[in-house]
Steps between C-alpha positions, in 0.01 A plus 500: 500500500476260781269203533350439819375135537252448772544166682200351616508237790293186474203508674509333842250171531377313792653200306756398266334551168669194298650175625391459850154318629187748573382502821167384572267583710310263754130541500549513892676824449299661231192459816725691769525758295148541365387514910778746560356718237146444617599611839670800391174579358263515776741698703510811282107431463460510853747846538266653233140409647634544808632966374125492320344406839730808640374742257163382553441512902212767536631797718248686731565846677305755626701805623426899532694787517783256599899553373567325233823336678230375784312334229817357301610318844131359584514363127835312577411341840160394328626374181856422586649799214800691533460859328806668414492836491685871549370600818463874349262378232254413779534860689143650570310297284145341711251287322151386569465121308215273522680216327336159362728426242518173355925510458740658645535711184185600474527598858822708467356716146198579692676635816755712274290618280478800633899540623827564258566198600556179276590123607652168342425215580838273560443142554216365726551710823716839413352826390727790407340855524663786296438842364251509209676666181373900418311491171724631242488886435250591209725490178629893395338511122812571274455724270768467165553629152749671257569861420596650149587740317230660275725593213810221454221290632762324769541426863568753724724406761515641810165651510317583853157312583389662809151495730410820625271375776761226634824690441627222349696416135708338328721558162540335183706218431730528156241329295239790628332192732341641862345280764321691775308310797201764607202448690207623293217695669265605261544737208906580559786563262818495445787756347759446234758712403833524337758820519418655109213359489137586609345375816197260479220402716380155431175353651589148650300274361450080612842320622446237257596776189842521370460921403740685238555872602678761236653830586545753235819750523430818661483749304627861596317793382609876439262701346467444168844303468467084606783320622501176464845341683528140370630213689808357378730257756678249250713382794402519905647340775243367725543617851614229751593283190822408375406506150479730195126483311462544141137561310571505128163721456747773667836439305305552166658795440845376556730513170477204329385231214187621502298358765574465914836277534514375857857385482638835332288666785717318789822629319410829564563413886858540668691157542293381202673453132437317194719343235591659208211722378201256570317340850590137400748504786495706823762552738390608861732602718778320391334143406452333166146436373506124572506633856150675502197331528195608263149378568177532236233454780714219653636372193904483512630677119842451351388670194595885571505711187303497119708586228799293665515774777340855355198525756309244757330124415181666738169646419473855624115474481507180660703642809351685788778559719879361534693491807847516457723374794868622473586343872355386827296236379269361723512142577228373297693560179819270445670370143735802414759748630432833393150624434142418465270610246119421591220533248174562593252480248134633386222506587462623810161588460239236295241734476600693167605477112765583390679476183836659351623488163866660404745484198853676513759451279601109582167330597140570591410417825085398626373416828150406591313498851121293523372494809282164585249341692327799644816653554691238746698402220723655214672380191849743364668388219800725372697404140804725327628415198798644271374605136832664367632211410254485213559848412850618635482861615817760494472475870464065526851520289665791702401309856584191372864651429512616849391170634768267265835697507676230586534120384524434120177670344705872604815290321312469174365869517862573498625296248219552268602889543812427416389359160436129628217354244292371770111491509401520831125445692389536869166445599427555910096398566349481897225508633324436890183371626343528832188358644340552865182340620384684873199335675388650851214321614515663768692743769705240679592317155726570160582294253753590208614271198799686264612386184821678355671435152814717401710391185764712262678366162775588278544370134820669389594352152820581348653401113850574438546566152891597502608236352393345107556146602239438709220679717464539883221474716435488805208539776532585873161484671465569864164375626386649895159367672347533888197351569354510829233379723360653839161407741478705813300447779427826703300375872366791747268386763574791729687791545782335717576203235579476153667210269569481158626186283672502145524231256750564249687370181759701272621311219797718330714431160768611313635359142809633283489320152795618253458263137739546211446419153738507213447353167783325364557338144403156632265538785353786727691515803279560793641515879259580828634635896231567733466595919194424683409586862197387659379622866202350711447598840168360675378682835255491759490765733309557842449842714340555854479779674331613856475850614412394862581807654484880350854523410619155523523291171567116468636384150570125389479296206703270311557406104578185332647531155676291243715611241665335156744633310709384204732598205516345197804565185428279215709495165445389176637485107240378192240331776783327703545569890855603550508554874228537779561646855216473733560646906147440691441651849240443687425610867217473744474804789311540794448830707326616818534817676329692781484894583431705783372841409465758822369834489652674824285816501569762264896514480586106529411251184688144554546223229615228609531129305627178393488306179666160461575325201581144399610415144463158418766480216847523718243421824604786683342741748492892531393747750417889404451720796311823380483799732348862420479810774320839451525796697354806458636781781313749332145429263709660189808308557505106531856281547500192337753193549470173360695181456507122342564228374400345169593193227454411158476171343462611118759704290650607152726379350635774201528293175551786199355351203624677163229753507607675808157429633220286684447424872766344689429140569384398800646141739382414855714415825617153451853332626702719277353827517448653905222690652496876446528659807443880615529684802441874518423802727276810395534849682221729447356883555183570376424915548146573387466959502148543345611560093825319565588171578828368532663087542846422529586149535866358538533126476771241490448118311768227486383216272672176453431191270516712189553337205754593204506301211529688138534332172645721232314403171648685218637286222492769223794716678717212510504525864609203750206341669525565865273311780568659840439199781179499708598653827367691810602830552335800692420863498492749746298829446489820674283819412334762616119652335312833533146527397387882520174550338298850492119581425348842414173479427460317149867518464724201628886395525762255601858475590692183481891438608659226471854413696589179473805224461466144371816235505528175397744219618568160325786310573644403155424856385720801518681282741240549763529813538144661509416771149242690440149342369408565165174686583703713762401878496686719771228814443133462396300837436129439384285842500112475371194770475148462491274743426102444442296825336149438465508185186853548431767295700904601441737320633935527465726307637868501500789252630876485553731225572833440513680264242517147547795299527654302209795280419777669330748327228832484529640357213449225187724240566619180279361200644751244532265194452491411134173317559306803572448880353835696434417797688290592809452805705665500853267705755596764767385425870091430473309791541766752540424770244162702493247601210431863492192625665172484404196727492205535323186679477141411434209682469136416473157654479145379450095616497219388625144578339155349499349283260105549452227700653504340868900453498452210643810392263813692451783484291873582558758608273878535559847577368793431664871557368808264615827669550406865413848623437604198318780372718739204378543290794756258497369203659834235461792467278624188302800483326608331159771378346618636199694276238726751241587377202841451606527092590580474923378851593183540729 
């Protein structure tokens, strides 16, 4: 850190301060000046009587039917004025005056009163004439308000407001918002409709009211037979967007822990994958998940997965839509290199109750909706909790066997099968909260203050009871947290400007704690090892943007953010510190961008921008160009190209702890460590036939400033401890995607393929030569089915991948250092070898029925089975060396 010392001159006197005689001054002197001043004085006295006098000379004129530049020159002969004027102004206007003013100005309002004519007055003798200003057009009332649903009692997007008298409309925005500026004359009204839905004719009522309209699903009739076709679009791609929307009220019947699981939901898309079986980690197109942003109504999260990965950290009844960004990012959003995952949250209207109450087989799950004063304001609060870990379930131990098959809790499985006397106990608790207070005092105004808590914890206790001289225990505990803090400002004063402002604070932390006890003859033995990670980041963020012109945009804004970061590894045997290594990072950043957004008729859309970025820790400067260009030939078929260029300043470092899991930790840009730094190209076809819809999407990424640093921690095997330097390395990624998705009637499906390649390069490994990435899949297949029958939702859904690649072994070999372990394992070239493939099927289905006499509450019930056929999917390999009983062999 430098130090910047300001020097400060000394102040510059009229004298020398110290050591020299004062001047004095002679009483002859101090009278000069006093008459100088008195002079002064009565001059600007005499220039100000002298402009009243000016203003105050009485004007006379008598004139009729005379031109009004006849009378303008017998006013400055008279009065010695000068008028200055356009000589068109004065074209055929005549005036009869009788003038006995008693000023000038008096004089000049009287004879213009009657003109479009206006003067000012500039000094004592000139008079400028000009144009008076058209009254402003009488203000267009605007008439607003939201549309819903009737049944899933949410927003309909897209929906057409339309005046029959005026011809004029508009559409929905995705929130179900409208904003139409009609004249009213009278008794009129308006129309609202929706395709599948009823058309309704609403009686406009004052400006001044804020109106809720709901459409109920048409229903088609056939004699005595009803059909009833239900809505069901879990993922849409809004047109002219470059994003994928998610509603979790629509994935509900997706297969899965019981309840709508956002993150599992995106994995269903091609170029999207997850690690392992959980959504703790997800790999899009290529990247890492330290390289995707995730936002909680503006809130940055590093906590992504419960249950140390099995399904999201984030409400689904908190959650009305999220926007997934795989590419093409506009410039407004900065910070990582791969994707961006943008949380918007309830309510979007104030005006109801609402309240949801759910249990499933891990945790119950309630959410709450008040609305407040008179319905400007509302109050959500959302809380999950985990129960089986107070009453284990046969599915709580089976997932938690899926989740911990690797690290040393799987080890003592093993070796307890194998007749080990150990006595083994896991305990996994988490639990979320949410919070989200909406005020709208009015249209052009919205305030939002979030509050979001995610935690998870794992007590794993272990006593080793092999041997009759003493007992061993031990505890690992891995503790998780996220809390987060959000206000947002939403401004709208009119229909061409908007801004929005976001205050936010995410405070993340992650602890490892391994303690040892064995009691020995003379004292207990008692040894402690434990990893923390703490992550801060600070921001303030500011968005404008003018729609000047129909189909010209202006974007800019800017961000100011700090972030801390540090890692601490502290040691310790019977209460005495051993060792403690501390790394600290801190690192100040500061962005602003701007974006052009033209709309060239139907067939031409244009993105165009510019973000810069500064980072204060290695005081360094970036640039990231963004550019995005539609073109549809043909209304079904649109062409899509885009290209940029992004950076990251915060990564992961991998540090395996002995339970094989826990979030990777997380360190900031600093001297050491470089700026992650993207650039990538996106080719796209979008094909839109009625009932079918097809994407395909090729894309290329090279990232540098990756990171590689890996600590293997496994003292039990007897293996040497290896610490791979921190270096820079990159990746390159190419793939290919296909999105086909089909509707027929009540009946939906979608295709996903997946071709893709992903490389690394580091210098000091596999002597530079680039290998294969350890989330690498060469084929992706990922089929799913909806179907909605009345109450009853089904929904399958059935994926294929390609193996990933692993390290094979070669060979045990001696070591030759006596000071170390006898025996290690050398590797084959990283990454060379690959797992077998994987598949799996799940399955899910679920009803909906009333619950009392007016149904105004319902009730849902669901099953859903994971892996139907029971697949055993090999998800890594570790090898072990085996000691015989010969002495020397391994």
């Amino acid at each position: 850190m430098k130090e910047h010392v300001k020097q400060t001159a000394e102040p510059l006197l009229p004298f020398p301060p110290e050591g020299r005689k004062q001047a004095r001054y002679a009483p002859g002197r101090r009278l000069h000046t006093c008459i100088k001043y008195l002079l002064l004085c009565i001059c600007l006295g005499t220039w100000g009587v002298q402009q009243l006098y000016a203003q105050q000379v009485p004007i006379r004129l008598r004139c009729s039917h005379q031109p009004l530049r006849s009378i303008l020159d017998t006013l400055e002969q008279r009065y010695q004025l000068v008028f200055a004027y356009d000589e068109q102004l004065l074209d055929g206007i005549e005036l009869t005056a009788d003038l006995h003013a008693t000023s000038l100005r008096q004089a000049l309002t009287s004879l213009l009163k009657d003109t479009n004519l206006e003067f000012e007055i500039v000094g004592r003798e000139y008079i400028i004439l000009k144009a008076r200003p058209a009254p402003p057009p009488p203000a267009v009332p605007v008439y607003s308000g939201t549309v819903w649903d009737s049944l899933s009692q949410q927003p309909l997007a897209y929906a057409q407001v339309f005046h029959p008298r005026l011809k004029q409309g508009t559409l929905t925005d995705e929130s179900g918002h409208f904003q139409l500026p009609l004249p009213l004359q009278g008794q009129d009204s308006i129309w609202v409709s929706h395709i599948g839905y009823e058309r309704k004719s609403l009686l406009l009522k004052p400006i001044s009211q804020t109106v809720t309209v709901t459409l109920r699903p048409r229903l088609h009739t056939l004699e005595d037979v009803m059909i009833a076709a239900k809505k069901i679009t879990p993922i849409s791609i809004p047109s002219g967007q470059n994003y994928i929307s998610v509603r979790p009220n629509d994935i509900e019947a997706f297969p899965g822990l019981g309840e709508p699981d956002l993150l599992r939901g995106l994995q269903l898309l091609p170029g999207v994958s997850g690690q392992d079986e959980g959504t703790g980690g997800l790999h899009v197109r290529g990247g890492t998940p330290d390289q995707n942003l995730v936002l909680w109504d503006g809130i940055p999260v590093f906590h992504r997965g419960h249950f140390f990965g099995a399904f999201s950290p984030f409400n689904p009844q908190a959650v009305q839509d999220l926007n997934f960004y795989a590419g093409g990012l506009s410039a407004q959003y900065g910070g990582r290199v791969a994707s961006l995952m943008e949380m918007k949250l309830k309510p979007d209207s104030i005006d109801r109750f609402r309240f949801h109450a759910g249990i499933n087989l891990l945790h119950t799950n309630l959410y709450t909706q008040l609305p407040m004063f008179r319905k400007k304001a509302a109050l959500i609060v959302g809380l999950r909790s985990s129960y089986a870990d107070l009453a284990p379930s046969s599915f709580y131990k089976k997932w938690f066997d899926v989740i911990f098959q690797q690290g040393k809790i799987q080890q003592a499985k093993e070796g307890k099968q194998r007749g080990a006397d150990f006595v083994l106990s896991p305990l996994v608790a988490f639990s979320d909260f949410n919070l989200r207070w909406l005020l709208r005092p009015s249209s052009k105004h919205e305030l939002a203050l979030s509050l979001y808590s995610a935690s998870d914890q794992l007590d794993y206790y272990l006593s080793d009871l092999s041997t009759h001289q003493f007992t061993l225990n031990t505890l690992d505990k891995i503790n998780q947290s996220n809390v987060g803090m959000s206000l947002n400002w939403w401004h709208h004063p009119h229909r061409q400007y908007r801004s929005h402002t976001t205050l936010a604070l995410s405070s993340y932390q992650h602890q490892y704690l391994y303690e040892m006890e064995v009691p020995l003859p003379d004292f207990m033995y008692h040894a402690t090892y434990s990893q923390t990670n703490n992550l801060q980041e600070l921001s303030i963020k500011n968005r404008h943007e003018w729609e000047f012109v129909p189909g010209h945009r202006l974007l800019m804004g800017g961000e100011v953010a700090y972030g801390f970061a540090d890692l601490v590894n502290r040691s310790a045997e019977n209460d005495s510190l051993q060792n403690e290594e501390t790394s600290t990072f801190n690192s100040p950043w500061l962005a602003t961008y701007a974006e052009y957004d033209f709309q060239a008729g139907r067939k031409f859309h244009i993105r165009a921008g510019l973000r810069h970025l500064y980072f204060g820790s290695i005081d360094s400067s970036f640039l990231e160009p963004r550019l995005a260009i539609d073109y549809r030939p043909h209304p079904r078929l649109q062409l899509r190209v885009a290209w940029g260029h992004y950076h990251q300043s915060l990564s992961q470092v991998v540090f395996h702890n002995p339970l094989g899991v826990g979030e990777a930790f997380w360190v900031l840009t600093d001297q050491e460590k470089v700026v992650v730094n993207s650039r990538q190209w996106n080719l796209g076809l979008d094909l839109n036939m009625g009932h079918t819809q097809l994407k395909v999407d090729a894309y290329h990424r090279r990232v540098t400033g990756l990171l590689s640093f890996t600590l293997a921690y496994d003292r039990e095997l007897d293996q040497p401890t290896r610490e791979l330097p921190l270096e820079p390395g990159e990746s390159r990624v190419e793939g290919v995607e296909l999105l086909l998705r089909q509707q027929w009637g009540a009946y939906r499906q979608w295709l996903g393929y997946t071709l893709s390649r992903v490389r690394y390069r580091f210098r000091r490994i596999n002597e530079g030569r680039p290998f294969f990435a350890p989330h690498d899949q060469r084929h992706s297949i990922k089929w799913t089915h909806l179907l909605a029958l009345g109450d009853w939702e089904f929904a399958a859904s059935w994926m294929l991948h390609t193996g990933r690649p692993y390290t094979r072994a070669k060979a045990v070999v001696q070591n030759e250092n006596p000071n170390e372990v006898p025996f290690y394992i050398e590797l084959d070239h990283p990454n060379g070898a690959r797992l077998p493939a994987y598949h799996r099927l799940d399955v899910a289905g679920s009803y909906t029925f009333p619950l009392g006499r007016r149904q105004k509450w319902r009730g849902k019930a669901g099953l859903s089975v994971y892996n139907l056929y029971n697949r055993a999917n090999v998800q890594g390999k570790r090898y072990l060396i085996d000691f015989p009983q010969s002495a020397g062999q391994a």
